[in-house]
C-alpha positions in Angstrom: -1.0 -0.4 -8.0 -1.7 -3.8 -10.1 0.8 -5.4 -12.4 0.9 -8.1 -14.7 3.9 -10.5 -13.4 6.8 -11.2 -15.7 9.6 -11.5 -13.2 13.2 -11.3 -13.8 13.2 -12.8 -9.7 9.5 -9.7 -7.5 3.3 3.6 0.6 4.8 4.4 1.1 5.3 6.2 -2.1 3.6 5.1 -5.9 7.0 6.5 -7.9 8.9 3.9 -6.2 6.8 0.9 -5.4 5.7 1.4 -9.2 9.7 1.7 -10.0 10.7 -1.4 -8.3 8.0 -3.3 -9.8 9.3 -2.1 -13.1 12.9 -2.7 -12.6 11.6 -6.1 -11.8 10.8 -7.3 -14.8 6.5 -6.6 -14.1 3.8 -4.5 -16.1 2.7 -2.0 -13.9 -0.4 0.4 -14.1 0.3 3.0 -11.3 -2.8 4.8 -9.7 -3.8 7.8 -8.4 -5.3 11.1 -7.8 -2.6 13.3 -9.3 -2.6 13.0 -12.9 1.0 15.6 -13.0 2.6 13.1 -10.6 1.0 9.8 -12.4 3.0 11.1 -15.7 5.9 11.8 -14.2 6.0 8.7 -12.9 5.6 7.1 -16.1 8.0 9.0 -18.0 10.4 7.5 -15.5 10.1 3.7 -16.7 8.8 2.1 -20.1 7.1 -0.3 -18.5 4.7 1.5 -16.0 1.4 3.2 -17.1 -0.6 5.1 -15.1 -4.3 5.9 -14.8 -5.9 8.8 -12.8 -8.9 7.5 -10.8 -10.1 8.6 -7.4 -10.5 4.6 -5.3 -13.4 5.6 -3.3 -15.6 6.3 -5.9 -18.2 4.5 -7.1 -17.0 2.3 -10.0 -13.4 3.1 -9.5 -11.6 -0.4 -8.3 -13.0 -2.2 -11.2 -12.7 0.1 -13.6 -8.9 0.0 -12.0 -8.7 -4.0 -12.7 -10.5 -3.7 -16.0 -7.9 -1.4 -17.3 -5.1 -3.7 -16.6 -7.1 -6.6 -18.3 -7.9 -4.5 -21.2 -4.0 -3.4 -21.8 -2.5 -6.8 -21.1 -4.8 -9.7 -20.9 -3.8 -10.8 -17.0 -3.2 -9.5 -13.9 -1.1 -11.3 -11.2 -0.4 -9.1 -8.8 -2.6 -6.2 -6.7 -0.7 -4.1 -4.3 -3.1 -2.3 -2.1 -0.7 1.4 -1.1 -3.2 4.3 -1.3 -4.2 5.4 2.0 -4.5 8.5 3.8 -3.3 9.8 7.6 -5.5 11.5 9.3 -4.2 13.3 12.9 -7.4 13.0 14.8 -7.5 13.1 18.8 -10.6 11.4 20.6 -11.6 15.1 21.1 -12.0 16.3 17.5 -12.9 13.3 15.9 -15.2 13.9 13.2 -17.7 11.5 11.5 -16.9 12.2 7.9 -12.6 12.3 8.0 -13.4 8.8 10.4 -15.7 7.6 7.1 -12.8 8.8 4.7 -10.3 7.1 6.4 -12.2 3.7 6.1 -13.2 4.1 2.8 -9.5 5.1 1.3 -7.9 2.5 3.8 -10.4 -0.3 4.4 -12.9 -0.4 1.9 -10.5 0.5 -1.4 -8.5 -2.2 -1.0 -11.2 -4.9 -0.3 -13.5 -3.8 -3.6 -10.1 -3.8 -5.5 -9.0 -7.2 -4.5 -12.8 -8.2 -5.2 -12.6 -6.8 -8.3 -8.8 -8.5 -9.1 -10.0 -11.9 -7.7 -11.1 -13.9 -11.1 -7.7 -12.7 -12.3 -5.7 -13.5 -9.2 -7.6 -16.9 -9.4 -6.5 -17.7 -13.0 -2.8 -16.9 -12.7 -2.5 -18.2 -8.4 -1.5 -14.2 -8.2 -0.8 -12.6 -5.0 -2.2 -9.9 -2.9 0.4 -7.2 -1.1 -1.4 -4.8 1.4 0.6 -1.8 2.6 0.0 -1.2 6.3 2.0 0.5 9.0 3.6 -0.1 12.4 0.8 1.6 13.9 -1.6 -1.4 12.5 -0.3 -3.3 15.5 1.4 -0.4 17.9 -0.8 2.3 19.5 -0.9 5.9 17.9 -2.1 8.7 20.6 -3.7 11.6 18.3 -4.1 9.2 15.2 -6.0 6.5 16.5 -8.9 6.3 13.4 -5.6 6.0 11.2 -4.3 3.1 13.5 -7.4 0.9 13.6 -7.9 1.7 9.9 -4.3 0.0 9.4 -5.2 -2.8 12.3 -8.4 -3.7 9.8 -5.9 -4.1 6.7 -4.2 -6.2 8.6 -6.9 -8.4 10.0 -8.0 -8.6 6.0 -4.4 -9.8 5.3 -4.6 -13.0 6.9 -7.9 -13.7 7.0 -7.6 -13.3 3.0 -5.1 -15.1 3.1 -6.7 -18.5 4.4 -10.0 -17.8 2.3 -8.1 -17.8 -0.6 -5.2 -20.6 0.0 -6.9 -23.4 -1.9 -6.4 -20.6 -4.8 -3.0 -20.6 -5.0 -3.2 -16.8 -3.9 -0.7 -15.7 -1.4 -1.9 -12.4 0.8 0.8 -10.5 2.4 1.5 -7.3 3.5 4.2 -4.8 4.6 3.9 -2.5 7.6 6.3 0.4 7.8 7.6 2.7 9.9 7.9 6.6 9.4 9.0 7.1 6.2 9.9 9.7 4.2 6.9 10.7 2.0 4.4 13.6 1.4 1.7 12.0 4.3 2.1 14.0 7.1 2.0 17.3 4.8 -1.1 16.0 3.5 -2.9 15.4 6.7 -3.0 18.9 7.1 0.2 19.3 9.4 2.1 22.7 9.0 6.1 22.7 7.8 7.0 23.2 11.2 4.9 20.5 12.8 6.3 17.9 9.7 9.7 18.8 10.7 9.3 18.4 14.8 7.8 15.0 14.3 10.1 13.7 11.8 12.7 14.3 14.3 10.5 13.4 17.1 10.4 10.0 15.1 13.5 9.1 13.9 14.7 9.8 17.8 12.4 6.9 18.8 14.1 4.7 16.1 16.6 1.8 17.1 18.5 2.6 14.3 18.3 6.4 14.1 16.2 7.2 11.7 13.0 7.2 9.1 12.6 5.3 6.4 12.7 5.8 2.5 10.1 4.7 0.3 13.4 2.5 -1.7 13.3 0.7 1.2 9.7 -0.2 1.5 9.5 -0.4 -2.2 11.9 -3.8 -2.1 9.7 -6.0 0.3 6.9 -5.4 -2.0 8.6 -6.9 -4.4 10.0 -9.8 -2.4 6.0 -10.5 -1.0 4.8 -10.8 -4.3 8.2 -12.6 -6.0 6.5 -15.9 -7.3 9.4 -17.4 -5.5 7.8 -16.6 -2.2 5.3 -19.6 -2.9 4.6 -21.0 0.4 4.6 -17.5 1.9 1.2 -16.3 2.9 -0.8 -14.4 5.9 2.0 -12.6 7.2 2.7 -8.6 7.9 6.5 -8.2 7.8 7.2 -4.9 10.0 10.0 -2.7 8.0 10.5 0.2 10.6 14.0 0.0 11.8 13.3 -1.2 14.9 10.2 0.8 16.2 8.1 -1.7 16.7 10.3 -3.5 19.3 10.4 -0.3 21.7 
C-alpha cells in the first residue's frame, strides 16, 4: 500500500490498513491480487484507489510506484503488508513454496521501496514494513515464514541507517495472531483454522488474537510525520506474546 501523505495527525488486512490511512487524512492506492476485494475496498472510502497487480512479477513494484506518481504527483509513504504464510515443517519443505515465500515476503518489499526511493527522497517519506512476532520468536512447522519475517526485519533497520541522511524514517510493525484470511489461505482446513486460533489466543497474556483495527493504527502512528526522530525500530503489537 503507498500513499501520498496529507495528514490530519498518520497485514494484517489491506481494507483496514488502507481505511486508517484514509481516515487519516492520506491518498491511498491499495494493492492486490483480488480485484473483487480491491473495489470493495474502495467503495468504502473516497480517498483510497486501488490497483490489481500481482508484486512478484516482473515489472510489478514499479509499475505500483509509477501509478501513484501518475495519479498524484508524490508519494510519501510505502507500507510494505502483502505477504504470505506458508505451514512448512523441515520435513516437507519444498524449493518452490520456500522461493514464493521470499519473493512475496523479502524481495516485494525491497524492489518496491527501490522503486519508491526517488519519491521517498524528495518528500523525507517513510517506510512501514509489516512483520510478525515470529520475525523474532521461533515458529515450529513455519519456520520459512519466520525467517522470511526475520529478513524484513533485518531490512528495517538496516534501511533505516542507509537512508537517515535522507530524512527517511524505516519502521515496522510486528504482530501477533490476528484475525485475517492467512491461515485459510496457507492451505489449512476450517477445522485446523479454528483449533489454532484457539490454540493461539490461549497462549496470549491478554486472552486473545488480534484485529486488523488494531494493527491498522500503529501503521499510521509509524508513518505520522510527527514521529520524526523515530526510525529503525519493530514495535511488537501481539498482546503480550512475545514476552512468553
Amino acid at each position: 500500500m503507498v500513499a501520498e501523505r496529507r495528514f490530519r495527525h498518520r497485514r494484517p488486512q489491506l481494507p483496514p490498513a488502507a481505511l486508517a490511512f484514509a481516515g487519516a487524512g492520506a491518498h491511498v492506492l491499495g494493492v492486490g491480487r483480488r480485484p473483487d476485494a480491491l473495489r470493495q475496498t474502495a467503495a468504502q472510502h473516497p480517498g483510497i484507489a486501488v490497483l490489481a497487480a500481482d508484486l512478484t512479477a516482473d515489472g510489478a513494484p514499479q509499475a505500483v510506484i509509477d501509478a501513484v506518481a501518475d495519479r498524484w504527483g508524490r508519494l510519501d509513504v510505502l507500507v510494505n503488508n502483502a505477504g504470505a504464510t506458508a505451514v512448512m515443517p523441515l520435513a516437507d519443505t519444498d524449493a518452490e513454496r520456500v522461493a514464493g515465500l521470499l519473493a512475496l515476503n523479502v524481495i516485494a518489499p525491497s524492489l518496491l521501496a527501490q522503486a519508491a526511493l526517488p519519491h521517498l527522497r524528495a518528500h523525507r517519506g517513510a517506510i512501514v514494513n509489516v512483520s510478525s512476532t515470529y520475525g523474532h520468536r521461533p515458529l515450529p512447522g513455519a519456520a520459512h515464514y519466520a525467517a522470511s519475517k526475520a529478513a524484513l526485519e533485518q531490512l528495517t533497520r538496516s534501511w533505516a541507517l542507509e537512508l537517515a541522511a535522507d530524512g527517511i524514517r524505516v519502521n515496522a510493525v510486528a504482530p501477533g495472531p490476528t484475525a485475517s484470511e492467512a491461515l485459510a489461505a496457507a492451505g489449512l482446513s476450517e477445522a485446523a483454522v479454528q483449533q489454532l486460533e484457539r490454540d493461539e489466543a490461549a497462549r496470549i497474556p491478554l486472552g486473545r488474537r488480534g484485529t486488523p483495527e488494531e494493527v491498522a493504527g500503529w501503521l499510521v502512528h509509524l508513518a505520522d510525520p510527527a514521529a520524526t526522530w523515530l526510525t529503525g525500530q519493530v514495535l511488537t503489537v501481539d498482546g503480550g506474546l512475545e514476552l512468553v
